[in-house]
N, C-alpha and C positions, 0 to 999 in steps of 0.2 A: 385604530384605523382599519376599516374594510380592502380588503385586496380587489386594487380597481378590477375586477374582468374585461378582459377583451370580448367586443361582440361583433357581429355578422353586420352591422349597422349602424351608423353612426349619422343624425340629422346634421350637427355641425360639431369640430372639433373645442377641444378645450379654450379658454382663453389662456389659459398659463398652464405648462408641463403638470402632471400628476408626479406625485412624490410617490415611488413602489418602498413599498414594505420590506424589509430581511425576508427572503424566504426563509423555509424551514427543510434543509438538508438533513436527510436521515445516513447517506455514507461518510460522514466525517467521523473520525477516528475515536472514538467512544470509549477504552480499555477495561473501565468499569464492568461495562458490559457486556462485554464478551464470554462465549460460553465454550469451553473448548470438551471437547468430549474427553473420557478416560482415557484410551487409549493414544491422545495425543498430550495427555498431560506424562503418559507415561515414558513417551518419545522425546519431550524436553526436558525430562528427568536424565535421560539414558544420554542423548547429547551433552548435558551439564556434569555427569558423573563424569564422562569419560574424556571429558573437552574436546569434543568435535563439534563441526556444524552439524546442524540441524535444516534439511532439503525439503520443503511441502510442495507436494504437488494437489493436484483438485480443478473442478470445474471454477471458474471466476465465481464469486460470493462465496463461498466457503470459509473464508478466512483467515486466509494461507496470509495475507501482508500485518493484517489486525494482530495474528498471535504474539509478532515481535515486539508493537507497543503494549499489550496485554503482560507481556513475561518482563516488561521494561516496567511498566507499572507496579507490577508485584514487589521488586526488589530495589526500586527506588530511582531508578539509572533512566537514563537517557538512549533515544534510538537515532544513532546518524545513517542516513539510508541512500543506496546507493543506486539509482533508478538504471537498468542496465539499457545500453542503447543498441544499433547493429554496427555502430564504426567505433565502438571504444575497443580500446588495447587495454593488454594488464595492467597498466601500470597507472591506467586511470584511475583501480582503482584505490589510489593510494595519494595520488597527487596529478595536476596539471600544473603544466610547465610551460607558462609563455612566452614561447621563446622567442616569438618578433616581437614581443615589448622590449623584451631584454635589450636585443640587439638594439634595435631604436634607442636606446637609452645610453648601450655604452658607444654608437655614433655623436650621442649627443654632448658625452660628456668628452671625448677627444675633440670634436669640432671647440669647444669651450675653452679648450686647454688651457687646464687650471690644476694645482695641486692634488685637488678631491680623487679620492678613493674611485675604481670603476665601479659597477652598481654591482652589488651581489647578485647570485642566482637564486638566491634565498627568498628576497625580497621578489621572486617573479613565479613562484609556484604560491599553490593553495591547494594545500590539503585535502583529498574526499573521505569517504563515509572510514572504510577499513585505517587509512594511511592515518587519519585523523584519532580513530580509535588506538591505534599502539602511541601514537605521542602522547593523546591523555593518559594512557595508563603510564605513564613514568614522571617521574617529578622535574620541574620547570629546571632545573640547573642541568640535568643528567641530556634531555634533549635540544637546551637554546640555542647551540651550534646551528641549529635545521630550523630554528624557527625565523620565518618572516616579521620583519618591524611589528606589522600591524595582527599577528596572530597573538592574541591574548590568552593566555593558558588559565585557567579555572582553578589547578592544581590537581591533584593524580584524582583519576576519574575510573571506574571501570562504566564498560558502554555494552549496548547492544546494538551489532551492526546488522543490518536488513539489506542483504542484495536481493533486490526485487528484478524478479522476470529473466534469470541469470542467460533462461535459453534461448534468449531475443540477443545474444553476444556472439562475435564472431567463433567461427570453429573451434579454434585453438585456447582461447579465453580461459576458459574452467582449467584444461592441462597446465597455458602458462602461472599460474597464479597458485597450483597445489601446495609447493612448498612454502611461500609465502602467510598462507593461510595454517597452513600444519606446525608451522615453528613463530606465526605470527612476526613476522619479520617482513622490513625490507630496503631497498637502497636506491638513494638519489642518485646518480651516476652525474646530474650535469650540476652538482655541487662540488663537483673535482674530487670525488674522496666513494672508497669502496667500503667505506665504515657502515655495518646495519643500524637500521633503527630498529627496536627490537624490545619485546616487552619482557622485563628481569625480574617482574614481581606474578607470579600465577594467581594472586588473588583480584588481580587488576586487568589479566587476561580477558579480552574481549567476547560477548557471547555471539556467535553469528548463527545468523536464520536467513536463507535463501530459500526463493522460492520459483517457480518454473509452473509454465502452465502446459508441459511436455510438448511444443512446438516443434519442438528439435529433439533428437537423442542428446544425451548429454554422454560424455566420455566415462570408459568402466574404470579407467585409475583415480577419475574424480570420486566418482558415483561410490568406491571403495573407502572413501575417507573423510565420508559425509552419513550420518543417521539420517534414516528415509523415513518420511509417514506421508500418503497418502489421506487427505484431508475428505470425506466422504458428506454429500450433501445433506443438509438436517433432515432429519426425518418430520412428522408433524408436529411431535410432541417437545423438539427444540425446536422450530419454529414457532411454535408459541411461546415458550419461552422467551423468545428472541425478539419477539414484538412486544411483550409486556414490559420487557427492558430498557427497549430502546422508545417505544412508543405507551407512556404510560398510561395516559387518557384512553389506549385503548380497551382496556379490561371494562369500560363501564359498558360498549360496544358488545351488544349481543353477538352480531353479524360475524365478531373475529373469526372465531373457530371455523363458522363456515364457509369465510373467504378464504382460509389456508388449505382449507380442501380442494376450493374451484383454483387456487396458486396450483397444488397439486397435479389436479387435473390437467393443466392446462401444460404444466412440466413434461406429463408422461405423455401429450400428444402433438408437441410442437415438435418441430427442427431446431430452433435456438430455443432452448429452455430459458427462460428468465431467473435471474441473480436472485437473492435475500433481498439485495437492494432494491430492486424491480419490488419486489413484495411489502417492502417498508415505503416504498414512495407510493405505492398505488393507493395501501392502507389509508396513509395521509390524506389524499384526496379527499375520502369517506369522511375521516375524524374530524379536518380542521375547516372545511370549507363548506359552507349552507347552500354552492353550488352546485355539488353531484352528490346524489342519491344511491346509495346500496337497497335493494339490487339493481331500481330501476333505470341507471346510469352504467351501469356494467361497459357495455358498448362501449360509450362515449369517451373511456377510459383506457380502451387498451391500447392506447400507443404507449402505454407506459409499461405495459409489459411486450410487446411484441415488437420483434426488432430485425423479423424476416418478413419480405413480400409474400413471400408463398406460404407463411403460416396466417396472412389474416383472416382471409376465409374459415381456415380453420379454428381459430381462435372465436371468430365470430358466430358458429356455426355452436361449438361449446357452449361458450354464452345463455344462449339463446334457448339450448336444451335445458341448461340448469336454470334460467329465471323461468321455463316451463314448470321444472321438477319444484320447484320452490313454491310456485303458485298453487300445483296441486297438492303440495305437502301443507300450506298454510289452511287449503280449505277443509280439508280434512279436516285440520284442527278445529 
């Protein structure tokens, strides 16, 4: 099936809805894929030897969030991830605890007054990405005490946990959570009991990868107990890599190479520089669709890289030069 286009025009509408197509997403989570340089393969070495987190920071597309399902792919495991927000507290990340259900519930069961049990606190939390990862790593009998009815255990699991975007968290966030994350430990308080949950097996030990896009300073007692790498933009020759990968149809595509250079270009002279991603969805355009033409379609396409008012002109203006330069390089030929 053709991908209906939207036009400038229409004599009369459809008689019955048009079915659209799946698009074709190029940022979904690929691990395959993924290219990580040497010296961040050497940094998830050094976090893994020494059992510390592992902190990426980098411009957006780099692939500070990708590496966690990449390093989870490799070794067979699973990524529970923990999207950081500005109103979470520590302890979110470990669990939520609802506690006007609860109450609602044990009103409901006095109004009832009947024999039954009042509701557990157990049955009114659930679990997140870290709190989640130290219950799988222990065997079902060792933590059932903590588990809710409806929480179904897999059986001892080791995991990788991914706190994404940690410096989008309030101030204090990264301090309260140190020891928690250093001794992989922690404690429900409105379970009535000061007993840890706590991982007793170091081969089941959680691998964690947090990532920040330096929004905020982050604290130096965190920052000391975390392996750093700085995640650095592909150069051209991972970039092509990177679209061969992910975009395979492109290699039959002359125009690749050349379009990673005007992506280039266009990086070293905007204000918001455009993502991998910007560069694999614009490709697309080219590759899969008999609607836009490289070069002669350039224009008509950069909304898909341009994501500042005040770089259109500019961007436009680039363009413009290079289907020049292109033209007179063709006729030469």
């Amino acid at each position: 099936m053709d991908f209906p286009f939207y036009k400038k025009t229409l004599l009369e509408p459809p008689e019955q809805s048009i079915e659209l197509p799946p698009s074709r997403p190029t940022s979904e989570v690929r691990p395959e894929t993924y290219i990580p340089d040497d010296a961040l393969v050497d940094a998830v070495n050094v976090a893994l030897l020494l059992g510390q987190p592992l902190l990426l920071t980098g411009e957006p597309g780099t692939g500070k969030t990708h590496l966690a399902y990449h390093v989870a792919w490799q070794f067979g495991l699973r990524v529970l991830k923990f999207e950081t927000k500005s109103d979470h507290k520590s302890s979110d990340l470990f669990y939520i605890y609802d506690a006007l259900r609860h109450f609602h519930a044990i009103q409901v069961a006095k109004e009832a007054n009947n024999d039954q049990p009042a509701p557990n606190a157990r049955d009114y939390l659930k679990y997140t990405a870290f709190g989640e990862a130290i219950i799988l790593a222990n065997k079902e009998e060792k933590v059932k005490q903590f588990l809710p009815t409806v929480f179904k255990h897999p059986g001892q699991k080791r995991s990788v946990v991914l706190i994404d975007e940690i410096d989008k968290a309030p101030r204090d966030f990264p301090n309260d959570i140190l020891n928690e994350i250093e001794h992989n430990h922690f404690r429900v308080p409105e379970l009535g009991t000061d007993e840890k949950i706590e991982v007793a097996d170091e081969n089941f030990k959680p691998i964690i990868i947090l990532t920040s896009n330096s929004e905020k300073h982050l604290p130096a007692a965190f920052l000391r107990r975390c392996i750093y790498y700085n995640i650095p933009f592909p150069n051209e020759n991972i970039l092509s890599e990177i679209i061969q990968k992910r975009l395979t149809n492109i290699i039959k595509n002359e125009f690749a190479a050349d379009a990673v250079k005007l992506f280039i270009e266009l990086r070293n002279q905007l204000q918001e520089k455009p993502a991998t991603a910007k560069l694999l969805n614009w490709l697309m355009l080219f590759t899969e669709s008999s609607q836009y033409r490289y070069p002669d379609d350039l224009a008509r396409t950069l909304s898909t890289l341009v994501t500042n008012t005040d770089d259109q002109e500019v961007a436009l203006s680039i363009v413009e030069d290079w289907i020049k330069k292109l033209g007179n390089k063709n006729a030469n030929n």
